[in-house]
C-alpha positions as CSV (number, residue, x, y, z in Angstrom):
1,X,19.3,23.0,-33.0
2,X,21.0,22.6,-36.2
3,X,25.0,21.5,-36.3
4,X,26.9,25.0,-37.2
5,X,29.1,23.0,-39.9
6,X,27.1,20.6,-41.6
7,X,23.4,21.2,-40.8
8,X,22.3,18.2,-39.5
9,X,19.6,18.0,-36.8
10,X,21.0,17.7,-33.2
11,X,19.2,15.6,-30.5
12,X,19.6,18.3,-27.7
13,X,21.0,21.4,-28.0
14,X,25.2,21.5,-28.2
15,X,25.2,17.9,-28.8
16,X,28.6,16.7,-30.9
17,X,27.3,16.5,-34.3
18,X,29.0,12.7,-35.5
19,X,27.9,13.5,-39.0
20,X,30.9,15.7,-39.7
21,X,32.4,15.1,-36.0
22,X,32.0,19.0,-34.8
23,X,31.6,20.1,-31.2
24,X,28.9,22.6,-31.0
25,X,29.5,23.6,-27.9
26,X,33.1,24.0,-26.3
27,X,31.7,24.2,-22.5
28,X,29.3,23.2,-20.2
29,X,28.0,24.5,-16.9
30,X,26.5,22.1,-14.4
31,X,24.3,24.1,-11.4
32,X,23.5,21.1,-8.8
33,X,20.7,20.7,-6.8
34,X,19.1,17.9,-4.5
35,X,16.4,17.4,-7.1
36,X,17.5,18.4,-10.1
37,X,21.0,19.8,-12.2
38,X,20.8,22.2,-14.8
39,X,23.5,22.3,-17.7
40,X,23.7,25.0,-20.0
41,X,26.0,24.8,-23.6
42,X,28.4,27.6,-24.2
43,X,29.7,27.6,-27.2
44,X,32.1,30.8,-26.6
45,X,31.0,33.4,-25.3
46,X,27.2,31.9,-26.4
47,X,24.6,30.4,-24.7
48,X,23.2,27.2,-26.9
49,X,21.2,25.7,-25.1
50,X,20.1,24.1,-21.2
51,X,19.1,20.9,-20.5
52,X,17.6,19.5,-17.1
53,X,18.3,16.2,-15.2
54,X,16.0,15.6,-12.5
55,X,15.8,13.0,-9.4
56,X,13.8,12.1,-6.4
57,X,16.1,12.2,-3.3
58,X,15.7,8.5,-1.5
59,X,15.5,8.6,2.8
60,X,17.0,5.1,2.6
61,X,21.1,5.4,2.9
62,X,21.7,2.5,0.8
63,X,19.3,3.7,-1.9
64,X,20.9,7.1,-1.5
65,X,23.7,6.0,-2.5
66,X,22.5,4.2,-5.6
67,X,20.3,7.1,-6.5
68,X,23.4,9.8,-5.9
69,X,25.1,7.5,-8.8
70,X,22.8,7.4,-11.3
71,X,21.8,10.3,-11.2
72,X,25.6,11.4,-11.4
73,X,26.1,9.3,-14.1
74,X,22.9,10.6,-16.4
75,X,24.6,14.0,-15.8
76,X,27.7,12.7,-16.6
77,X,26.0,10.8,-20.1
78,X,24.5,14.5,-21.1
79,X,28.1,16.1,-20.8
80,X,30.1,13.4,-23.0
81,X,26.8,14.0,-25.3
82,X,28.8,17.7,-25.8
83,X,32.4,16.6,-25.6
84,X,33.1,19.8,-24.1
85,X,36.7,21.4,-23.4
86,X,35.8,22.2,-20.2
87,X,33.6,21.7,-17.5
88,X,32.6,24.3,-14.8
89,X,30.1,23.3,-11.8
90,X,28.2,24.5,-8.9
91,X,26.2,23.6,-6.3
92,X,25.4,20.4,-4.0
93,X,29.0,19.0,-3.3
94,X,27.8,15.2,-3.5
95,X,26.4,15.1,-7.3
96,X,29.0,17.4,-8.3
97,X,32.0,14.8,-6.5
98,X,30.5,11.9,-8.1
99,X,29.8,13.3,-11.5
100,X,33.7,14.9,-11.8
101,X,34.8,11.1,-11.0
102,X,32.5,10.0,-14.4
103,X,34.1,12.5,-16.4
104,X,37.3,12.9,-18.0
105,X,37.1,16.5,-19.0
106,X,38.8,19.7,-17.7
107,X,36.7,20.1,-14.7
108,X,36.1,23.1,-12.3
109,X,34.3,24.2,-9.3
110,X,32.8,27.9,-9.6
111,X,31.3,29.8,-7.1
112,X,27.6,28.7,-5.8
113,X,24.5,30.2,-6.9
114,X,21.6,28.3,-6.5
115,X,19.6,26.2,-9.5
116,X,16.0,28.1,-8.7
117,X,16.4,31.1,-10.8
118,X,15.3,32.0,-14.3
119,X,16.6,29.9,-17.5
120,X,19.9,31.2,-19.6
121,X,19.2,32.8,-22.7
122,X,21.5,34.9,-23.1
123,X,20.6,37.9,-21.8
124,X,19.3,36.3,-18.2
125,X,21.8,33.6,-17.5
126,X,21.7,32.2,-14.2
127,X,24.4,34.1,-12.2
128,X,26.5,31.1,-12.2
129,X,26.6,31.0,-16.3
130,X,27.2,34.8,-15.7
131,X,30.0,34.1,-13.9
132,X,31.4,32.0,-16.1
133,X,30.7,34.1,-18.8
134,X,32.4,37.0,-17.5
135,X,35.3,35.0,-17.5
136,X,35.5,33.4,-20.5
137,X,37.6,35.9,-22.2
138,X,40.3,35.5,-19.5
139,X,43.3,34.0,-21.4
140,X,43.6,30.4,-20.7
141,X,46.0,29.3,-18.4
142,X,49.1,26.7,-19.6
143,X,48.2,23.1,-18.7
144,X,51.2,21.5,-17.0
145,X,51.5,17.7,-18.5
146,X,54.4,16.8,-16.1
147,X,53.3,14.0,-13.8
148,X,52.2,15.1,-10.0
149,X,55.3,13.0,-8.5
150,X,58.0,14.7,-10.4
151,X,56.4,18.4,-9.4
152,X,57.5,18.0,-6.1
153,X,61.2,19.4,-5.2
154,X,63.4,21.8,-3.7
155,X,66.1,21.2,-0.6
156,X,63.3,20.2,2.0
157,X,61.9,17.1,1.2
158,X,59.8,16.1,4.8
159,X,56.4,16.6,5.0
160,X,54.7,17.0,8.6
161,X,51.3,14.7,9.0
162,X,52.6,11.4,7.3
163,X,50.4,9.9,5.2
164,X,48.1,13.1,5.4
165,X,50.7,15.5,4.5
166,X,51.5,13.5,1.6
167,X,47.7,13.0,0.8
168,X,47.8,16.7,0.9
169,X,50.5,17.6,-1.2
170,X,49.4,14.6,-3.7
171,X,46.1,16.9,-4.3
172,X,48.0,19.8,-5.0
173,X,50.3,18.2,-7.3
174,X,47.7,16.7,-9.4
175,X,46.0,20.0,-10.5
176,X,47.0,21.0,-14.5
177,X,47.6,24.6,-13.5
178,X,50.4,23.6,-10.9
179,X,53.7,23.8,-12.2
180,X,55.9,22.8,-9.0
181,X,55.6,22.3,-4.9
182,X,58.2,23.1,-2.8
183,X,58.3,22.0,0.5
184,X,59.3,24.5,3.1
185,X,60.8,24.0,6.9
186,X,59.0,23.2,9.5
187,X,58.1,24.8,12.3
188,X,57.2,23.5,15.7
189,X,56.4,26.4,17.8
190,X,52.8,26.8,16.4
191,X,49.3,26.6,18.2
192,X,48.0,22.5,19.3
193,X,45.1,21.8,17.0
194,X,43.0,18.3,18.0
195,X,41.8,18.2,14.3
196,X,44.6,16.6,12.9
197,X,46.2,17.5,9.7
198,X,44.7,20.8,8.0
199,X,46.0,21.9,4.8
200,X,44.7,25.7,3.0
201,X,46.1,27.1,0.1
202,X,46.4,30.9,1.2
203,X,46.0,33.8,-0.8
204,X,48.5,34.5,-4.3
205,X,51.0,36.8,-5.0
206,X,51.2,39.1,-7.9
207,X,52.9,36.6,-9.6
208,X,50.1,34.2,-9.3
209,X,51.7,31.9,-7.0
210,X,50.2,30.8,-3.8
211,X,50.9,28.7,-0.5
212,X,50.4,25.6,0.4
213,X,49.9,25.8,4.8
214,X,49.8,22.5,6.5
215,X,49.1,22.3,10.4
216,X,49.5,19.6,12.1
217,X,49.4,19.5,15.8
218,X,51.5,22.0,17.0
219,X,54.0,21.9,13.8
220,X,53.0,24.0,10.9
221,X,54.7,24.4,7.4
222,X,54.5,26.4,3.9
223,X,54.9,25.2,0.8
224,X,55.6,27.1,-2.2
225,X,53.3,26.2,-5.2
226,X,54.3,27.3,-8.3
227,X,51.2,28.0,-10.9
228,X,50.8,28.9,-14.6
229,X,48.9,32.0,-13.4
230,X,50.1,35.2,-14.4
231,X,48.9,37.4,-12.0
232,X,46.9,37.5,-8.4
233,X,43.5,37.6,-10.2
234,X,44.2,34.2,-11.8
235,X,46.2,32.8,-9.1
236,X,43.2,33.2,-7.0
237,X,41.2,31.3,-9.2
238,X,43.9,28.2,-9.1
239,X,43.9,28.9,-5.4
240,X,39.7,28.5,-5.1
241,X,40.3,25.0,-7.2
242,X,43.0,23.5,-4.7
243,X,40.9,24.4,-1.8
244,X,38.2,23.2,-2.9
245,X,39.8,19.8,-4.0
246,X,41.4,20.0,-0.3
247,X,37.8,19.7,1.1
248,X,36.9,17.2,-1.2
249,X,40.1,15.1,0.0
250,X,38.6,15.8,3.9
251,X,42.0,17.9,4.4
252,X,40.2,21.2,5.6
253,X,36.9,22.3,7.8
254,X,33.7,22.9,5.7
């Protein structure tokens, strides 16, 4: 592959050409598996090209975790080869945790798919890159810039589970599509639970607005989160992000 603005011969395909410092390709899709992730350049609505990264799973757990890096990190190399806008992965949560903490790019979670089906071109992407695809024309959504601390407010300001609860609402805060938490009241009447703190963003509102539900014990209580979604079909995409960051934080069940 050739850079689209200058010419020049690219390494792999959607590399960033630092001839005439172009991006050739303004995403990336990651699919994860134990042995192997496959990344495929969009560059719009365009498939550019897919490159592999392979590894051999280890049975020790201290080599696991050495091998679960590196092989995280030559995933992570590939991507900063693109200097993509954004992001999107699937697939094995492990690789995919410890390649989004490599990488400082706008970074989502999509639905899984599976890495064993037939190469994108185009006209037979991987339903994952189909997915994404299909989205692509979606108008962005606003990136909030205001720090997570000072997007929590409102007239409640206790938390139930402590440190937990906090953890929780911490997670929420940090997403870029979250414009503002607001605590809600607590209620004590609820159902025990023996899990400890549980935290689920529930489903959004027209508005694109969602929930924040945190259980703790018997005391349960809803937060209002504010989003930049503009409806419930985005606001349920936001709401798939901050429960899936929720699990990654070990606030919810698998």
């Amino acid at each position: 592959m050739n850079c689209r603005r200058c010419g020049t011969p690219l390494r792999k395909p959607g590399d960033y050409c630092l001839t005439c410092n172009t991006a050739n390709a303004d995403a990336v899709v990651v699919e994860f598996g134990e042995r192997r992730a496959r990344l495929t350049m969009l560059d719009d609505e365009e498939v550019v090209g897919e490159t592999t990264v392979t590894t051999r799973p280890e049975t020790d757990e201290q080599l696991t975790e050495i091998q679960l890096r590196n092989f995280a990190g030559r995933v992570a190399d590939e991507i900063r080869r693109k200097r993509p806008d954004t992001v999107y992965a699937a697939g094995d949560r492990e690789p995919l945790r410890e390649t989004r903490a490599q990488v400082h790019h706008e970074f989502y979670r999509v639905p899984d798919a599976g890495v064993d089906g037939e190469s994108a071109d185009g006209e037979h992407a991987s339903p994952v890159v189909a997915w994404v695809l299909d989205r692509r024309g979606d108008r962005a959504l606003e990136v909030v810039e205001t720090p997570p601390r000072e997007k929590i407010g409102g007239s409640h300001s206790t938390l139930i589970g402590d440190r937990k609860g906090r953890k929780a609402v911490s997670t929420v805060a940090n997403h870029p599509h979250v414009k503002k938490i607001v605590p809600g009241p607590i209620d004590a009447g609820g159902t025990g639970s023996r899990t400890g703190l549980r935290a689920k963003a529930t489903r959004a509102g027209t508005n694109g607005n969602v929930r924040l539900l945190l259980r703790d014990g018997s005391s349960v209580q809803e937060n209002r989160i504010v989003t930049t979604a503009m409806d419930r079909e985005t606001g349920e995409r936001v709401r798939e992000d901050l429960n899936e960051a929720l699990r990654e934080a070990e606030l919810q069940d698998e």
